[in-house]
VOGU-3710 file (C-alpha; in Angstrom, 3 decimals, decimal comma):
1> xxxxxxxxxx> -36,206/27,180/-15,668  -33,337/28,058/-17,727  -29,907/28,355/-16,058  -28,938/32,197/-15,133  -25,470/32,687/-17,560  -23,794/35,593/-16,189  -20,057/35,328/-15,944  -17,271/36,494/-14,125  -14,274/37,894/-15,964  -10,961/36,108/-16,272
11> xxxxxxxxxx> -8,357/37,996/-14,476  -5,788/34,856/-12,496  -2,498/34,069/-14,464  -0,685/31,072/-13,170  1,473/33,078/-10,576  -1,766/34,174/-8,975  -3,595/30,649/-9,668  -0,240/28,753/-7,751  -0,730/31,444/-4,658  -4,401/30,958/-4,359
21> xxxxxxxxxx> -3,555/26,940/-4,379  -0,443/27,037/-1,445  -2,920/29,814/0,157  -5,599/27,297/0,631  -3,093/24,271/1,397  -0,622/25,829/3,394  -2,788/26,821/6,371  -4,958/25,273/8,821  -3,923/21,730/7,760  -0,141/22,251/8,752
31> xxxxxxxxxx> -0,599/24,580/11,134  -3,204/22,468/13,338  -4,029/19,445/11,340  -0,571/17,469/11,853  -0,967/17,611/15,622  -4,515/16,239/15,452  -3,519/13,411/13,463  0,123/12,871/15,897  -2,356/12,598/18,756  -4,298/9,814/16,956
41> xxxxxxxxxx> -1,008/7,631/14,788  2,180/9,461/17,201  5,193/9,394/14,962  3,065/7,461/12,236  1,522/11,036/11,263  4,251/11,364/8,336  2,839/7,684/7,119  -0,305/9,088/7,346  0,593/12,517/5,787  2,199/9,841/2,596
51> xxxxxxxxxx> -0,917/8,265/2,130  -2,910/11,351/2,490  -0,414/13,049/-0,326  -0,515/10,392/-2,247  -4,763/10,363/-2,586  -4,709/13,678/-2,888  -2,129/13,550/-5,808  -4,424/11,288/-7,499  -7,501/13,347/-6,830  -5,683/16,736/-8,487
61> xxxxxxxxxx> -4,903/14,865/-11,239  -8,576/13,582/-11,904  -9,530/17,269/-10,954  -6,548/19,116/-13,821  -8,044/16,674/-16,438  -11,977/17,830/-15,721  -10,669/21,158/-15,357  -8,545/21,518/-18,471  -11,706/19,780/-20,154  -14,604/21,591/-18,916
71> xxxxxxxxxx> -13,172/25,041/-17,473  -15,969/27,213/-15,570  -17,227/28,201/-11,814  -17,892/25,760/-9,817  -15,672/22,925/-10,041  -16,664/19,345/-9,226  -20,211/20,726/-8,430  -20,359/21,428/-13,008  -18,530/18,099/-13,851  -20,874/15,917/-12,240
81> xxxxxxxxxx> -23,972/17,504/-14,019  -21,505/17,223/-17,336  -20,078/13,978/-16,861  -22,545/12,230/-14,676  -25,770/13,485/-13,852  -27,864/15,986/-11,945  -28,226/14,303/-8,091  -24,551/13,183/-8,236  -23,549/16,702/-9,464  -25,722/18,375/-6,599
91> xxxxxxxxxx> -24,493/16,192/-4,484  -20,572/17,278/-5,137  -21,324/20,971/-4,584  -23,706/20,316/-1,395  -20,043/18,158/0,364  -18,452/20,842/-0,652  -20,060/23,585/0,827  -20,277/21,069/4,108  -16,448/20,111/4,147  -15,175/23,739/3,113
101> xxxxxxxxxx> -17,816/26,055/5,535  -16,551/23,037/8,269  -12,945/24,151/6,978  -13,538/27,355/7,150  -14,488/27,926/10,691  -11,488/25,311/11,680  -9,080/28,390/9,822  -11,282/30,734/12,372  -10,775/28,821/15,086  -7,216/28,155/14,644
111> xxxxxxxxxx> -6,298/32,305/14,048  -8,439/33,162/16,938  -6,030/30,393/18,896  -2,937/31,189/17,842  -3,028/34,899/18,345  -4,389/34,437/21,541  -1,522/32,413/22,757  0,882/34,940/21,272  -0,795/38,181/23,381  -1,404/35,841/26,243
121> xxxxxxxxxx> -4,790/36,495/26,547  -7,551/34,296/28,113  -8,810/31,430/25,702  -12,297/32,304/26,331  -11,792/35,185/24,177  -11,515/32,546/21,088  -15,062/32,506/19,494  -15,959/36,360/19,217  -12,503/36,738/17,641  -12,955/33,545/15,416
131> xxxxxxxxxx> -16,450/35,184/14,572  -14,939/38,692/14,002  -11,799/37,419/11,441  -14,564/35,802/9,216  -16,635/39,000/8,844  -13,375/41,243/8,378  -11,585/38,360/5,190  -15,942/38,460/3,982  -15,303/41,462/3,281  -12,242/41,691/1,552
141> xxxxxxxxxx> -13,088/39,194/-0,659  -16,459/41,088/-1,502  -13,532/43,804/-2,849  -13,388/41,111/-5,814  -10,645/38,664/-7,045  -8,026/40,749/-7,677  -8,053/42,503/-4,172  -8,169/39,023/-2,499  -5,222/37,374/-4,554  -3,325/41,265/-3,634
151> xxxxxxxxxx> -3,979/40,230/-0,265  -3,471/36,263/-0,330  -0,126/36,673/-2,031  1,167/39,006/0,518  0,047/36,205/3,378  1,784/33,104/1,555  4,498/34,824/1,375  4,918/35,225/5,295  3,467/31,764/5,985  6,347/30,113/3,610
161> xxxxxxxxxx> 8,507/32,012/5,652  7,870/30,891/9,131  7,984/27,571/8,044  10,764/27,205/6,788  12,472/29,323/9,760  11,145/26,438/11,942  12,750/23,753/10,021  15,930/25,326/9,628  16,216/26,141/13,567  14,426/22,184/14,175
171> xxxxxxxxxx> 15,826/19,801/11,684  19,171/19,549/14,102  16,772/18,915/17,309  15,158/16,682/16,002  17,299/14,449/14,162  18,956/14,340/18,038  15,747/13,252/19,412  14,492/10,878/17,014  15,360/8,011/18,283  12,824/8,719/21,254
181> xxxxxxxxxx> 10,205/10,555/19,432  10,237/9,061/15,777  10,641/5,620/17,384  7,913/3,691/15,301  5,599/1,611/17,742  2,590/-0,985/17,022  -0,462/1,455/16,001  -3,992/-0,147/14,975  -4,418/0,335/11,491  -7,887/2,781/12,178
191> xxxxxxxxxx> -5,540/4,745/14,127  -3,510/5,384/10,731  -6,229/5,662/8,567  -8,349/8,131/10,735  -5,165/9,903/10,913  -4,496/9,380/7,049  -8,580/11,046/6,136  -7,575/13,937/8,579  -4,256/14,667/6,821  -6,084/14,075/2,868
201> xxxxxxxxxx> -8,322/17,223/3,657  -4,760/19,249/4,260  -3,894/18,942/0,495  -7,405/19,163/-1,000  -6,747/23,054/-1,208  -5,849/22,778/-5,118  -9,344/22,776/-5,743  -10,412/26,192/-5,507  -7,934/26,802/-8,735  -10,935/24,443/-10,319
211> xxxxxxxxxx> -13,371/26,155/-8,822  -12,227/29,672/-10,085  -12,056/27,765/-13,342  -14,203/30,774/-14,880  -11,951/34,203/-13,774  -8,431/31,919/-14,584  -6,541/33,301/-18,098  -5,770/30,044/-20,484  -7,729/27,499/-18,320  -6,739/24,221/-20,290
221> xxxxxxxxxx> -3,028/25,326/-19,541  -3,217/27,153/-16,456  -5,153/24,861/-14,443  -3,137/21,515/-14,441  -0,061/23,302/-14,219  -1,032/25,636/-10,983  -2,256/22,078/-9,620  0,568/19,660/-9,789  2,856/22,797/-8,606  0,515/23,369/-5,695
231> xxxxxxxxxx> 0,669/19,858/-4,688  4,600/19,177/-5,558  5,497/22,257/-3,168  3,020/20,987/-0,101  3,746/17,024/0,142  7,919/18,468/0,428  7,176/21,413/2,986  4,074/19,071/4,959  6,253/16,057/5,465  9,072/17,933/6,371
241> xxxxxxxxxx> 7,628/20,144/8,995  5,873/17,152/10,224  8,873/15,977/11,008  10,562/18,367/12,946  7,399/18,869/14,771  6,988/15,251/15,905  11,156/14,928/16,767  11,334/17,698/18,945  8,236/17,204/20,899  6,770/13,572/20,209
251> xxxxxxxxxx> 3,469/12,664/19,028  1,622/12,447/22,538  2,723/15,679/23,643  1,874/17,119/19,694  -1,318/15,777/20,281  -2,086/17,077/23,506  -1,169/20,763/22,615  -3,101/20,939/20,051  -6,579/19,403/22,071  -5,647/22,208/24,392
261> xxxxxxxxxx> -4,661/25,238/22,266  -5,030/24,178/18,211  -1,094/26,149/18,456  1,119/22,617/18,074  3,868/24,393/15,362  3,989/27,508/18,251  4,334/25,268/20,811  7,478/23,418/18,953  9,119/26,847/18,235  8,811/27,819/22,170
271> xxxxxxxxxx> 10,540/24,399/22,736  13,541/25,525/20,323  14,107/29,244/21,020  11,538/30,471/23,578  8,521/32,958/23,272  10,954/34,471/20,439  10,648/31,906/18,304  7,015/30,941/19,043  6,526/34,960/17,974  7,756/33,844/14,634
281> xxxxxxxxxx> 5,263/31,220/14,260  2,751/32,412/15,810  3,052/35,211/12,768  3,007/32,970/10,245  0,434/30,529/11,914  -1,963/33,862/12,186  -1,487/34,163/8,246  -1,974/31,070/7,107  -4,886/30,658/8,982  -6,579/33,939/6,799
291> xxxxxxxxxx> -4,720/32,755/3,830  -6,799/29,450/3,976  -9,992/31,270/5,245  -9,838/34,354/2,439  -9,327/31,499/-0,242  -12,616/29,025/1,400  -14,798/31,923/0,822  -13,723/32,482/-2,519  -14,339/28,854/-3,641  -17,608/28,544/-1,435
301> xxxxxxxxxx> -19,020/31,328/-3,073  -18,163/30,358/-6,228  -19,905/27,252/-5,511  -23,096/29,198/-4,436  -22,633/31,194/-7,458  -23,349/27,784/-10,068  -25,635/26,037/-7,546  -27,257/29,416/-7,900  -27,333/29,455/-11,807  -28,534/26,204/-11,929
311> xxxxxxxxxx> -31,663/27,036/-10,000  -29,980/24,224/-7,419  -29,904/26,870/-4,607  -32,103/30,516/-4,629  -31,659/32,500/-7,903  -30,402/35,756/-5,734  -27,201/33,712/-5,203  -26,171/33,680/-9,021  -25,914/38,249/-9,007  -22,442/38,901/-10,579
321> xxxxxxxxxx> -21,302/42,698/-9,238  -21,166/45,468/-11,523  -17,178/44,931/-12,282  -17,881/41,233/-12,171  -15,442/40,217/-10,273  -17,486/38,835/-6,981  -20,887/37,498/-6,612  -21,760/39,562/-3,579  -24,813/37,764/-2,095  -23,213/33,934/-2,547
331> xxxxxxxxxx> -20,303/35,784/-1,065  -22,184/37,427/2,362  -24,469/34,166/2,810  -20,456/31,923/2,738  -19,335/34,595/4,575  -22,245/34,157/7,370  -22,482/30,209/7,246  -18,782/30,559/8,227  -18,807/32,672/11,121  -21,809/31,017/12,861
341> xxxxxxxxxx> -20,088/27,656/13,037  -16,940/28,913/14,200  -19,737/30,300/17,136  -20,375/26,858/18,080  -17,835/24,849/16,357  -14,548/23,002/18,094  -11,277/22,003/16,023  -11,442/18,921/16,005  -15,073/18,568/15,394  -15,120/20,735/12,290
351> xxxxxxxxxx> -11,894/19,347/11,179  -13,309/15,303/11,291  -16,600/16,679/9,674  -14,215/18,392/6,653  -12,759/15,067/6,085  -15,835/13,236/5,774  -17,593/15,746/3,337  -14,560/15,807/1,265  -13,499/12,672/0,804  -17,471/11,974/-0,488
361> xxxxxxxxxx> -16,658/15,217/-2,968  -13,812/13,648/-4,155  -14,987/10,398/-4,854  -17,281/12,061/-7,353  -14,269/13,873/-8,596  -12,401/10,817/-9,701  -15,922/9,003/-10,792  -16,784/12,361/-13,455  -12,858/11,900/-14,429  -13,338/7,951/-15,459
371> xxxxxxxxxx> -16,216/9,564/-18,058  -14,205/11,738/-19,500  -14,366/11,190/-23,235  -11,442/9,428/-24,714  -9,517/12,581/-26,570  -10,222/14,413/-23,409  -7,982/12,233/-21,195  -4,258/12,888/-20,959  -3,614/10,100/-18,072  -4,584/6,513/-17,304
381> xxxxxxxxxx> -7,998/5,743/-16,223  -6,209/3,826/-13,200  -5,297/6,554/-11,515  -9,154/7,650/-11,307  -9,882/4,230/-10,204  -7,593/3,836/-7,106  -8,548/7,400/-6,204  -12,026/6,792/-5,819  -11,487/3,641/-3,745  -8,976/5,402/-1,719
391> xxxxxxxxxx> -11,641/8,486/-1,123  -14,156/5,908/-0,423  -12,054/3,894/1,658  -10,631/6,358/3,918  -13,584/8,270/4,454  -15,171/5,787/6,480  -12,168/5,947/9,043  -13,471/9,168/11,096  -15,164/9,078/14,043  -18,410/6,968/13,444
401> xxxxxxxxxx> -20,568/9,817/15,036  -18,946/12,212/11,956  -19,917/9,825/9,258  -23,163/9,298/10,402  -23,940/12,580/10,141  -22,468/13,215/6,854  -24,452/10,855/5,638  -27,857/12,495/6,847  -26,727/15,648/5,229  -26,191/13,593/2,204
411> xxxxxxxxxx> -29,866/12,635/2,476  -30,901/16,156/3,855  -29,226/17,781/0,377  -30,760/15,375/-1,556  -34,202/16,511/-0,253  -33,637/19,501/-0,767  -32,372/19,082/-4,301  -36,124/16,915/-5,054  -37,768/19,750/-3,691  -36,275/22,600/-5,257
421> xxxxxxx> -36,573/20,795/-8,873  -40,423/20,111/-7,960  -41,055/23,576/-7,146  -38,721/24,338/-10,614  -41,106/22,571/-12,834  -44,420/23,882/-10,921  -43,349/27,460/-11,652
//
């Protein structure tokens, strides 16, 4: 069957393309993410967060090249049918609608737990609010593109700001305890790598600029330039709150606040100035966690929307609105997806799972980059090559139970994708 061509319109300058990028980056990965991984590699988690940077550097690259190239919906889902071929392709989009819906209901999860902390309220009450958050951004961003980037700039700009209020009020605190807390220690090399995958899914947010490849003005331009700001501005502001949160309250104790509450950055402000600071935090941790889940239902859906022209998922999902500026049915099935895993997801869990899925997305990434065409190509193949050893590498490193499973929903996908080009042909 012939692939379903309607479009979106182009409507995202590189101001709004930069905002939907630190939206998606600066969120659940800072906010909850570095005291996962200080629990598993302690004061190693800003080793970890280097390496994870520094794959995830190499990843946007391979992913401004394709993008700059080959500019629609979709993202790495489009370049592997382009570049490689049709199961790999499928394959890209299925991870990604794994690792982000996973991500997704971890940005849930972590509103519904810092909020709850911050009104004092019983954690039981976590889930139905986790739930209800996912319906409420679903919504917004069936308003279309422009609402949601309204909206998304408005929370970046509070998230930047209670960040950098904690490391102003920290860096002194914990340049006093580091030799305690930032003392380096033997760790097991898994231990740094798990941690390391965990930290790579923090900076993967540049992708939904490639993703809303189709609704961004000048593409070619606008794309690798919102990318390597995106990712400049999150390594800095990552590595340095990472380390204000590990010197003032250690690794162990990071670790263990954030298995309890998935609040570690609230937790360090209540350390440094009391429940007023933790307010401060707990603001900003409340916005970046709907910054990252408005902009993870705008890329999901945008998936859904070329899995859906391609006849790779149901036809329905491929409906542009009337101003075409959402795909409303892609949009409400992302928007369900999301909210019934936060029902029975746990941080940690869905966080481990992300990692997985994405690490297999981006490997396909940086193997669709090495065929670019020769004119196409403004960087060294290289770089392509060490980031698709370094996805494939590290993505192994999560729990074995997590990898398993990503691996059956490799095979599961791939089923599907047989079956749906079957019944393609018969009709």
């Amino acid at each position: 069957m012939p692939a379903i061509t309607s479009q979106l319109t182009r409507q995202l300058g590189l101001f709004g393309a930069v905002g939907m990028g630190l939206g998606s980056i600066i969120g659940t990965g800072i906010f909850v993410s570095v005291g996962l991984a200080a629990g598993i590699a302690g004061p190693y988690v800003v080793v970890a967060l280097v390496i994870g940077g520094a794959i995830g550097a190499l990843n946007g690259l391979s992913s401004a090249q394709l993008a700059a190239a080959h500019p629609v919906t979709g993202g790495t889902y489009e370049y592997g049918y382009k570049y490689l071929n049709a199961p790999l392709g499928f394959s890209a989009g299925w991870m990604f609608l794994c690792a982000k819906t996973a991500s997704a209901a971890t940005a849930a999860l972590g509103f519904a737990g810092y909020a709850l902390r911050a009104a004092g309220q019983d954690a039981a009450l976590k889930t139905p609010i986790a739930v209800g958050t996912a319906v409420l951004l679903t919504l917004i961003v069936l308003a279309g593109l422009r609402r949601s980037n309204v909206v998304n700039i408005a929370i970046v700009s509070v998230t930047l700001f209670s960040l950098l209020f904690l490391v102003f009020i920290g860096a002194r605190t914990a340049l006093g305890r580091a030799p305690q807390n930032l003392a380096l220690a033997e760790i097991a090399p898994r231990d740094l790598f798990e941690a390391s995958a965990l930290m790579f899914v923090a900076f993967t947010g540049y992708a939904r600029i490639a993703t809303l490849g189709e609704e961004v003005h000048d593409p070619q331009k606008t794309i690798p330039r919102a990318i390597i700001i995106v990712l400049g501005v999150s390594v800095v502001l990552y590595c340095t709150v990472a380390f204000v949160a590990v010197g003032v309250l250690g690794g162990q104790r990071l670790g263990e606040v954030t298995r309890q509450s998935a609040a570690p950055l609230e937790a360090v402000a209540g350390e440094l100035m009391g429940r007023g600071g933790a307010l401060v935090l707990t603001i900003g941790a409340c916005a970046a966690m709907l910054g990252v889940l408005l902009n993870l239902i705008l890329g999901l859906s945008r998936v859904l929307l070329a899995m859906g022209r391609r006849r790779d998922m149901p036809a329905a999902l491929a409906h542009v609105n009337k101003r075409k500026d959402a795909p409303p049915v892609a949009v409400i099935v992302v928007g369900v997806a999301v909210a019934g895993l936060a029902a029975v997801g746990n941080v940690k869990t869905t966080w481990s799972f992300s990692a997985f899925s994405v690490l297999i997305y981006y490997a396909i990434t940086n193997l669709a980059c090495l065929r670019l065409p020769r004119e196409q190509r403004t960087m060294p193949r290289a770089l392509a090559v060490v980031g698709l050893i370094g996805c494939l590498g590290l993505a192994f490193f999560v729990d074995w139970q997590v990898w398993v499973a990503g691996l059956g929903l490799i095979a599961a996908g791939l089923i599907w994708f047989g079956a749906a080009r079957l019944l393609s042909r018969k009709s």
